[in-house]
C-alpha positions as CSV (number, residue, x, y, z in Angstrom):
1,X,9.3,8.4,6.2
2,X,5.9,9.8,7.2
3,X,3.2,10.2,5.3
4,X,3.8,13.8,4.7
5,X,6.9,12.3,2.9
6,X,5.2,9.7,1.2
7,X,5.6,9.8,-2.8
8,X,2.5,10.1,-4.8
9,X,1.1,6.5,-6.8
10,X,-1.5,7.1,-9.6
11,X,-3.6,4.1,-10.0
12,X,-6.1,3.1,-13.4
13,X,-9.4,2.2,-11.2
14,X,-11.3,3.9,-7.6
15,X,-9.3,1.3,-6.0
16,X,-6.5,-1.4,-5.3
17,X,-6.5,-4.2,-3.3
18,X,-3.3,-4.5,-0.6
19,X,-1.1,-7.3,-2.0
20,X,-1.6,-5.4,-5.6
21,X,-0.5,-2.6,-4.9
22,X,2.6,-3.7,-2.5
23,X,3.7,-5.2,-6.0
24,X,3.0,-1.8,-8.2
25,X,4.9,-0.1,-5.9
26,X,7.9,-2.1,-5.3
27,X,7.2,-2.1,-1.4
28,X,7.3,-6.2,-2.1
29,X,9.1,-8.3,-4.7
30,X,6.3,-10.5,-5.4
31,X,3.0,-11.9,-4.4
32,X,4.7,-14.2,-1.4
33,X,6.6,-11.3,-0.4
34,X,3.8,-9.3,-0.2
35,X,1.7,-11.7,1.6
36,X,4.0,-12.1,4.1
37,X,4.7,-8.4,5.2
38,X,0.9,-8.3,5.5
39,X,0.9,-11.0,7.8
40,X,4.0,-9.8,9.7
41,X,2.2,-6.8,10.4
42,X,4.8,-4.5,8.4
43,X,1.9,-2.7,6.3
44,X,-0.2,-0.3,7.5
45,X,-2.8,2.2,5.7
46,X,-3.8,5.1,7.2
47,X,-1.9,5.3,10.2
48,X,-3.5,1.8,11.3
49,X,-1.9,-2.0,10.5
50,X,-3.3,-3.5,8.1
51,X,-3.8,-7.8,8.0
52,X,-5.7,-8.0,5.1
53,X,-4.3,-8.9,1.5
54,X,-7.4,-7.8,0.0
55,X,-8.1,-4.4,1.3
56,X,-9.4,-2.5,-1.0
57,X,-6.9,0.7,-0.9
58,X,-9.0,4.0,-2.4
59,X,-7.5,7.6,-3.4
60,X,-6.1,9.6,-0.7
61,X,-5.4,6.8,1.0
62,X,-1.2,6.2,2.7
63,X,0.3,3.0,2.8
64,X,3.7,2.5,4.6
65,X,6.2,-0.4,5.1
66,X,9.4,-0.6,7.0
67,X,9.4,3.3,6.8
68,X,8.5,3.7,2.9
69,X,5.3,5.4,2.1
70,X,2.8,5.8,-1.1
71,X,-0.2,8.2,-1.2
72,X,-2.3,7.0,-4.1
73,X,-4.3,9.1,-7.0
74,X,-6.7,8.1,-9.3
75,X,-7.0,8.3,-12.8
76,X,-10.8,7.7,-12.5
């Protein structure tokens, strides 16, 4: 899936950090799981591989893993 495929993820705040949002969008089971596609190298964000759990992930921005993709909104 690319990101022109990728479905759309409303979130409450301006932002999201990595691992969080793995979990809200049932890209990762859990916390652990997350972690450990992060440090895998599995997630990326904008095109570009992401390593840290704490990212801060903003509107517009794509994450993908093993082919799945989100674009996220923002309430705020």
């Amino acid at each position: 899936m690319s990101a022109n495929e990728a479905f759309d993820l409303e979130i409450r705040d301006e932002s999201i950090r990595l691992g969080q949002l793995l979990k809200l969008a049932n890209l990762a089971e859990d916390g652990i799981h997350a972690k450990e596609l992060i440090s895998e190298g599995a997630v990326t964000v904008n095109g570009q591989v992401e390593t840290r759990r704490g990212a801060q992930i903003h509107q517009n921005d794509v994450v993908c893993v093993n082919g799945e993709c989100v674009k996220i909104s923002s309430r705020a």
